[in-house]
N, C-alpha and C positions, 0 to 999 in steps of 0.2 A: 654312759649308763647311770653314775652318779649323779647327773645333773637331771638325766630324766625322770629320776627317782624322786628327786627332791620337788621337780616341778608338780610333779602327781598326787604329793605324801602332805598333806596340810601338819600331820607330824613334823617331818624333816623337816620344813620350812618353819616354824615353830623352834624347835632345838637351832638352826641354823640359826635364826634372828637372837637369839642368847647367848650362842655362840660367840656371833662376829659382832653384837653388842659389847659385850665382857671385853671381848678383845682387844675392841678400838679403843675402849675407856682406856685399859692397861697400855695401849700402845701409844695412846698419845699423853698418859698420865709418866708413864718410864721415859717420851721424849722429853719432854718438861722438866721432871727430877733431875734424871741427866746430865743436860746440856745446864740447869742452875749452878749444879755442885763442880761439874768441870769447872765454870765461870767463877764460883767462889774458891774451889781450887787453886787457880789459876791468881785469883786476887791476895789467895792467901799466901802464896808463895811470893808473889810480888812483893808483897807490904812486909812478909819475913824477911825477904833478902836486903831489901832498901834501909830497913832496921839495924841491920846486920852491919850494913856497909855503911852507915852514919855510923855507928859505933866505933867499925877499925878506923872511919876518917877522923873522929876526935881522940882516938889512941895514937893512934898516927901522924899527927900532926905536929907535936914536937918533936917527934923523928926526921922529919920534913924541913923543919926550921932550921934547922941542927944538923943536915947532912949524915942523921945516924941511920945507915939502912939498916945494920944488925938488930936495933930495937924494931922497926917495923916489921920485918920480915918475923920476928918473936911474938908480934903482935898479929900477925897473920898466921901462924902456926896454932894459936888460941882456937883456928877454927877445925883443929882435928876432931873437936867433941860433937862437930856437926858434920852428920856422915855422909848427907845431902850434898854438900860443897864439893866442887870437883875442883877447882881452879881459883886464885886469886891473884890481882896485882897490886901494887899502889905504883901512881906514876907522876911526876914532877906534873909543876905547872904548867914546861915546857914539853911536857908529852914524854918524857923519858922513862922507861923501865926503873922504880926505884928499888922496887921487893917483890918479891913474888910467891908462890904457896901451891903445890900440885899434893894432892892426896894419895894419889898412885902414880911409885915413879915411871910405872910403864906408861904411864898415858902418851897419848904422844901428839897428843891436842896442842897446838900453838898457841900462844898467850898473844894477844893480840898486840901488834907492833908498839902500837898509839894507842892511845884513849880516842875512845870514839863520843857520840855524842851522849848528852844524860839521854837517860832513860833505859828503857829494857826489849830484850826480844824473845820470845815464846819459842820454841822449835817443837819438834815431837816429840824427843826425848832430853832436851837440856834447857835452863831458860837462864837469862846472860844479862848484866847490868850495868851500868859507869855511873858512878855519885859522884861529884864534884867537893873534892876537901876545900870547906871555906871555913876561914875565921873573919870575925867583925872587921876585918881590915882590907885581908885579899885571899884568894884562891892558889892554896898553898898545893893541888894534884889533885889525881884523880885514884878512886877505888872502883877495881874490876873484881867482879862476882861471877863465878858460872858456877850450875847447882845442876844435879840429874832432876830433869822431871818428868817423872812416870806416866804421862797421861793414859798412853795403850793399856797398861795395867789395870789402871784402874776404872780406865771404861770396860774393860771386859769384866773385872771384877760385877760391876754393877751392871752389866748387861746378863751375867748369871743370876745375880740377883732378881733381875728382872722375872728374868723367867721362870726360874723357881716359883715367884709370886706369880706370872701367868697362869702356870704348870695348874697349880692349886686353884686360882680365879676360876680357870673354865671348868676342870672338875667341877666344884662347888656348882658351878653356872650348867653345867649340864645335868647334876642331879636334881636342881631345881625347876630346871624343865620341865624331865621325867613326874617331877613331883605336881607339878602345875597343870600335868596332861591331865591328872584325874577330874578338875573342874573347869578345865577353859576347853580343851583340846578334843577329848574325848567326848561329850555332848556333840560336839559339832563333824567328830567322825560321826557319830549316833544318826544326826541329820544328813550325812551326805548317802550312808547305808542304806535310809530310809530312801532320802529321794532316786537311789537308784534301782530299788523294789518298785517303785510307785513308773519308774519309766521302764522300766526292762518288763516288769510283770504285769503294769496297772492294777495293782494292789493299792487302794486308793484308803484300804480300811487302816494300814500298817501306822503306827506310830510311834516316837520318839520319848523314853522317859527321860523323867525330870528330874534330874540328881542336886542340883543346886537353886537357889536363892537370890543369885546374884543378875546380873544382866543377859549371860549366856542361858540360867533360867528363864528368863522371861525369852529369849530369842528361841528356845524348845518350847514353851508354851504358845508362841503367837505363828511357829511353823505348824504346829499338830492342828492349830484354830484354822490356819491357813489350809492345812490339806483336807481339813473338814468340810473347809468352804467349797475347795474344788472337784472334793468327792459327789458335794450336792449339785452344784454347777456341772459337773460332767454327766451326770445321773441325767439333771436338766434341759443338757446340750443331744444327751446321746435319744431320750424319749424326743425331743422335739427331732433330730433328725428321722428319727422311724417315722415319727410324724412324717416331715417334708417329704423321706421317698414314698410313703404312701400315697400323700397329697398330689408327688407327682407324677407315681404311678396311676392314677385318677385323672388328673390333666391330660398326663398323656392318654392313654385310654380312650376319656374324653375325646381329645385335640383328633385321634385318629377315626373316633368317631362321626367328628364332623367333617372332616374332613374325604370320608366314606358317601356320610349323607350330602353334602355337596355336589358331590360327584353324583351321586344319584340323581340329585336335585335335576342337573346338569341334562343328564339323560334323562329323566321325567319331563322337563320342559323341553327340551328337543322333539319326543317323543310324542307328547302331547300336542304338537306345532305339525307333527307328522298327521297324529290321528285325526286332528280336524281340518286338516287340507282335503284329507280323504274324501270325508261326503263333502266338504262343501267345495270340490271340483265340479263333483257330477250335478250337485244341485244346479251351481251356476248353469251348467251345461242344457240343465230339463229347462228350466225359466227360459234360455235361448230358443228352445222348441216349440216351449210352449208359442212366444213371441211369431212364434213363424210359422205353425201349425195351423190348421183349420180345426174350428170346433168340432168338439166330435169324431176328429182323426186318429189313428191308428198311432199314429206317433205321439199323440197329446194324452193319450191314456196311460202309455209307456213311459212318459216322461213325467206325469203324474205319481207313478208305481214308483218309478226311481225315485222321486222326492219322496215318497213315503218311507222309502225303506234309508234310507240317509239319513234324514231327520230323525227316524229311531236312532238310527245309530249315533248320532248327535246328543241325544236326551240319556242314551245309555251311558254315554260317557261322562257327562255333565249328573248323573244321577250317581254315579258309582265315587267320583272325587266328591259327592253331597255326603252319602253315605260314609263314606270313608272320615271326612271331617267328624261326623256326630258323632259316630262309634269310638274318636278316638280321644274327643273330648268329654267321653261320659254322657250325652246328649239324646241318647238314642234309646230309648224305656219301650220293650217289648208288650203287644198288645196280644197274649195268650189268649187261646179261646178255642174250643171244640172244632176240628178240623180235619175235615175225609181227610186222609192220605194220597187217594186218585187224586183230589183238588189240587192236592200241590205237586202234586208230577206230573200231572197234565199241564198246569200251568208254564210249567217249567220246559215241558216238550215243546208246547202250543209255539212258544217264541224263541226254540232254539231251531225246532224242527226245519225251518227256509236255508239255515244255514248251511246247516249238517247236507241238506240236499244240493246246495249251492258247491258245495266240498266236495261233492263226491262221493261220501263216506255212508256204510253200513251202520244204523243202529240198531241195536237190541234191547230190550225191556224186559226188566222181571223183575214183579212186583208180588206180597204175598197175596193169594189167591180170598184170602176170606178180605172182608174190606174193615179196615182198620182206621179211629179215629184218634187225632195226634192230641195234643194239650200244648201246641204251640203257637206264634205268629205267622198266621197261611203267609203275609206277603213275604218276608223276610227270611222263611222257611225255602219259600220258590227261589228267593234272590239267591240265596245260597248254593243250591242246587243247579239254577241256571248258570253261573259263575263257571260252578265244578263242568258242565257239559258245555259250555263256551270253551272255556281253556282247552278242552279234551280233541273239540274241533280245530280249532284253531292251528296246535303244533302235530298235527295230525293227516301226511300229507295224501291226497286221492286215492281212492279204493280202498283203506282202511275200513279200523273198524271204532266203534266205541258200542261200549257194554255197559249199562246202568242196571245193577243190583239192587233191591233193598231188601231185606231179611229182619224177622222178626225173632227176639227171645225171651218170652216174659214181656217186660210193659219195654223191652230197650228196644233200640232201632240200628241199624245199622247200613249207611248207603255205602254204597263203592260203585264209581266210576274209574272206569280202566279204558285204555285206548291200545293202539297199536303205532303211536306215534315216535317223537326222535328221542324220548326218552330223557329221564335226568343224570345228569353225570353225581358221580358218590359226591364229590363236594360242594353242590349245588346242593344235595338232601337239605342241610340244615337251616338255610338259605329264603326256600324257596319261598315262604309263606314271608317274605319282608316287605316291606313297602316299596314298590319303586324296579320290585327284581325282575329281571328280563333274562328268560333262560336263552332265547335264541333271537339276538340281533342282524343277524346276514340279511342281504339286500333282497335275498332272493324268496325270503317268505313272506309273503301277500297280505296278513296278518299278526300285527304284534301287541300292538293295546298296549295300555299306558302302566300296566305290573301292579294293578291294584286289585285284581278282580279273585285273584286267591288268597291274599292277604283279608278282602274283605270277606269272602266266604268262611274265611279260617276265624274271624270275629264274630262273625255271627253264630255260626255254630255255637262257637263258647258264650255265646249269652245262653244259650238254648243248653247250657250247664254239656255239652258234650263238647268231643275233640276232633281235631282234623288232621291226618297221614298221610305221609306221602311215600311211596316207595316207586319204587325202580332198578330194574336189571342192569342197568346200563346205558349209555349213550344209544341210537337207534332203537332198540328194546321194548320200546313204551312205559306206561308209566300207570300206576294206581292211588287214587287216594280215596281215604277211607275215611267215613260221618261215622262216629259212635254217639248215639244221642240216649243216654239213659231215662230211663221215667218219663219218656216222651209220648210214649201210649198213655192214653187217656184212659183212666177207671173207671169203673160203670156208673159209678155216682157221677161222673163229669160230663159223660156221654152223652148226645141232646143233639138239637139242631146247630148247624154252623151257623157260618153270620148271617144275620136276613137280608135275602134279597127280596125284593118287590118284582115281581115281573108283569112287566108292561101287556095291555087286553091289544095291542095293535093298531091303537085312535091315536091321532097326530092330537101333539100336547097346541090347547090354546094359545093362540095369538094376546101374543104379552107386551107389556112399555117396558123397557130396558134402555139402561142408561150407562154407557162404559167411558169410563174415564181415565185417560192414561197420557204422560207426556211424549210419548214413544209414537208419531203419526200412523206410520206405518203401522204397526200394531192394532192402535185402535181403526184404524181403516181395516185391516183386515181382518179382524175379531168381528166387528161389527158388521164386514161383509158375508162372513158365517153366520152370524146370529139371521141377518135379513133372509141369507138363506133358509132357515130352520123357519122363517113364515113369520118374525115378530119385529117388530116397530120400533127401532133402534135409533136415539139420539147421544152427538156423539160432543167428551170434554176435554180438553188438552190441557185443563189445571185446577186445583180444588175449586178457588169461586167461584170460575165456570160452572163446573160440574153442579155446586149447590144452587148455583142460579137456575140451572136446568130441570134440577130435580122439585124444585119450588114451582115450576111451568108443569112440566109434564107427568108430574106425581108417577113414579115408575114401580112395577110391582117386582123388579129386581132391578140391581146396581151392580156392574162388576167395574172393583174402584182399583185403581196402584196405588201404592201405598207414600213413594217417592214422588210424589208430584207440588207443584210447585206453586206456590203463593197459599196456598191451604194442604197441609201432608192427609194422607189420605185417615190416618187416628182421626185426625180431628174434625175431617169430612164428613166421616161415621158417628163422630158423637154427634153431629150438629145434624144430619139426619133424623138422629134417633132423638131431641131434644123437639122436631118437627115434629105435631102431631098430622099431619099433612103426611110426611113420611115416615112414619114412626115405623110402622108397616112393612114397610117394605123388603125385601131379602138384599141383605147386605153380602158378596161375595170379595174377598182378598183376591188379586189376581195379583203374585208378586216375584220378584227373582229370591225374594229373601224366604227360605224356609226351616229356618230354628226351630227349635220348639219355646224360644224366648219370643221369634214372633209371633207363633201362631197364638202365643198367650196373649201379647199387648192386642192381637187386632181381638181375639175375642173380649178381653175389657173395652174394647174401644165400642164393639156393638156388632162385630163383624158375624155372619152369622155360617161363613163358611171360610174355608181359607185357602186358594188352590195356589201350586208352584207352576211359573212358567216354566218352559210350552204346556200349555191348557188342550188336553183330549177330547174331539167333538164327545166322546163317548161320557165325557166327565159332565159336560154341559148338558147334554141331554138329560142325562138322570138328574141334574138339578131344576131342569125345566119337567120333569118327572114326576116329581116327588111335590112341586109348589101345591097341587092340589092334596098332599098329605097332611093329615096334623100334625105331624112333625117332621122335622128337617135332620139330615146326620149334622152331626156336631163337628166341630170344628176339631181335629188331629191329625 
């Protein structure tokens, strides 16, 4: 626990390192002292005793000569004044005991037989000599010494010592510590206090004062700079993350989004692949009839009819992904105009009615009774409507019914068509009006269309400033959806004739020169085998300089040009027409797959004086062979 304290405590490690600093110094300062003074001790008593014993050996010496031991032994008693001395001898040359000298008779220490050799021996508590008595001449004995010497004593003596001076060093060394915490120690708890608010709490605002001056100041001032920095760097770090999950709450969203439309995709073009196998089975099938038919047969009129009604169906569905594109790209700028109300529900009946009979199905009409003019786009108005009673037929299986309302309140309008079909499921509601959405895919429904025909009714509506609803009871239930069109009644100041039509006195229109020009063989063979039919004089061009070649020959009071054709585009056919005073004249018609309203612009700059989208309606051509004898011509939109 003591050790784990000290690892934790930048205190205790602190005091610790002063501590066993102090320590070491005194411990290896009191080995040093020590082990000096034993040594000089130890020299000191050497160099006393060998002093000592040159002394008794020249007092001694003529005792020696002279065979007087009484005098030596008198000369050795001299050392009672030294309390140190335990023992003495003198001994002949021959090694003999001559005198000798004990301080305490109890001692019971031997005196050594013989003189041993010079010098001296160290023991723990006695240290022992032989000096050799010499005169100038010869070696007259020897002097033996032995002395107490204290070494134990006096190492503990100074091993007390020692520590008394310890005792005091670390004291000293420990209040100095204490003393030292207030400007080393203590800032630097200050920053570990801090730094552990800033991780336990993320208190990032928390900081450390500054009590000194010295380097441990400057190490408080460049932490609080430093948690300043990370408080803006985390501020930083933490906005750009809301950032990134937003980003990637977006992405993903996103990501799931396309990943949605893909799959629609998927199914739209499958769907699509479906839809137009449909009529063009049966087409293949009439052409085979026709091929094998007698003119004028029962069968070749039948299979005539069938190509009729496939080829709508073909143009409807090629018409509806047309539509769909412009409405979605902003493209599509409504053409308002004073409009019965009958006009566009009849219109709308007129071409849904084969269907609805072809089904099976009952419909109902109710319209208001006084006749009411709209301030809308008739064609776009019927598209919308016809969409809504398409779909109604369609997941609406035999014997059913479908019910078309419109009700009037003030200048608003209100259509609902309702059915008795398979109805929408609740999670479908929100759905239904998407691009691409298919409520009932099973094999076994005869009709499904490509999921575009309420999404596009549900846009047009809303250009016509109202909204489009869907409701439904349930799966089987059927299903209603509701037009709310505001201010779609026309005010009496707007009130007037609809659009003009011209109607025909029943005289077959003049035999005309027409000139059709198109890269497409087929096409222009069978365009022009219509036209011959209709009574007029048709030369035919497979590419612009054809074409102008021709038109330079047979001066033609109409021109239906392609616009993609090749060696001459059909723009520049048209200027160079119109640059001919030869054909300056003449009625220029677009006959093209492209129908923008970016094209219909360029062909009218170019000179074009009408603009039609293929498949071309005999009924469209006539009214253009119609109207030639008019002073004016409809304009190109």
């Amino acid at each position: 626990m003591m050790f784990g304290a000290i690892r934790r405590s930048i205190r205790h490690k602190f005091m610790l390192v002063v501590t066993l600093t102090t320590l070491v110094a005194l411990v290896l300062a009191s080995i040093a002292l020590v082990n000096y003074d034993l040594l000089t001790y130890q020299r000191t008593w050497i160099a006393d005793l060998s002093t000592q014993a040159d002394i008794l050996g020249l007092a001694s010496a003529p005792a020696l000569s002279f065979q007087d031991p009484k005098t030596a032994e008198e000369n050795l008693a001299l050392l009672s004044v030294r309390p140190h001395v335990a023992a003495a001898a003198i001994y002949t040359a021959d090694g003999r005991l001559f005198a000798s000298y004990r301080r305490d008779s109890a001692d019971a220490t031997p005196l050594p037989p013989r003189p041993g050799p010079a010098g001296h021996q160290v023991g723990v508590r006695e240290i022992s000599l032989f000096r050799p008595i010499v005169t100038p001449d010869e070696q007259l004995g020897w002097v033996y010494l032995r002395a107490r010497y204290d070494l134990t004593g006096r190492l503990l003596s100074y091993l007390a010592i020692v520590g008394a001076v310890m005792l005091a060093s670390l004291t000293v060394a420990a209040l100095m510590s204490v003393a030292l915490q207030a400007s080393v120690i203590r800032p630097i708890l200050a920053i570990a206090r801090v730094a552990h608010e800033v991780k336990d709490r993320r208190n990032y605002a928390a900081r450390v004062p500054k009590t000194t001056e010295d380097e441990t100041g400057y190490l408080v001032e460049t932490f609080n700079d430093m948690l300043g920095e990370v408080e803006q760097r985390t501020e930083d770090l933490e906005r750009a993350n809301r950032k990134l999950e937003q980003e990637v709450a977006v992405r993903q969203s996103a990501e799931r989004a396309l990943i949605e439309a893909d799959r629609r995709k998927d199914e739209f073009l499958a769907t699509l692949a479906h839809e137009l196998r449909n009529p063009l089975a049966p087409l293949r099938n009439s052409l085979q009839i026709l091929k094998s038919a007698g003119p004028g047969s029962e069968e070749a009129g039948l299979a005539r009819d069938i190509m009729d009604r496939q080829l709508r169906q073909l143009v409807r569905l090629v018409d509806d992904l047309l539509d769909v594109s412009r409405i979605t790209t902003g493209k599509v700028v409504l053409q308002r105009e004073p409009v019965a109300l009958d006009t566009i529900v009849e219109s709308a009946l007129e071409t849904v009615r084969p269907f609805v009979a072809e089904r099976g199905l009952a419909l109902s009409v109710k319209t208001p009774d006084e006749p009411l003019t709209l301030w809308a786009d008739p064609t776009r108005m019927a598209q919308a409507l016809l969409n809504l009673l398409h779909n109604a037929a369609k997941f609406t299986d035999p014997g059913g019914g479908i019910d078309l309302l419109v009700e009037r309140e003030r200048n608003d309008l209100t259509i609902t068509v309702a059915d008795s079909g398979i109805g929408i499921p609740a999670h479908m509601l929100p759905v239904i009006f998407d691009m691409f959405t298919q409520l009932d895919r099973s094999l076994e429904r005869p009709y499904s269309g490509l999921g575009v025909g309420l999404s596009l009714a549900k846009r047009l509506i809303e250009l016509h400033g109202g909204t489009l609803e869907a409701r439904s009871e349930g799966q089987g239930r059927g299903s209603r959806f509701i037009a709310r069109l505001p201010g779609i009644v026309a005010a009496r100041d707007r009130s007037g004739p609809g659009v003009a039509t011209t109607a025909g006195d029943g005289t077959p229109s003049p035999r005309r020169r027409v000139l059709v020009a198109d890269d497409n063989q087929d096409f222009t063979a069978s365009f022009a085998l219509m036209l011959r039919g209709m009574g007029h004089d048709v030369i035919e061009a497979h590419d612009g300089a054809e074409a102008l070649r021709a038109a330079g020959s047979v001066l033609p009071d109409i021109a239906f040009l392609d616009i993609g054709l090749p060696k001459m585009n059909g723009y520049d056919l048209a200027r160079s027409l119109r640059a001919n005073p030869e054909t300056r004249a003449a009625v220029l018609v677009a006959v093209t797959g492209w129908g923008q309203d970016e094209d219909r612009r360029c062909a009218a700059d170019a000179g074009f004086d009408l603009h039609l989208v293929k498949p071309v309606e005999p009924s469209q051509i006539e009214s253009i062979f119609a109207s030639l004898g008019s002073t004016s011509l409809r304009p190109i939109a």
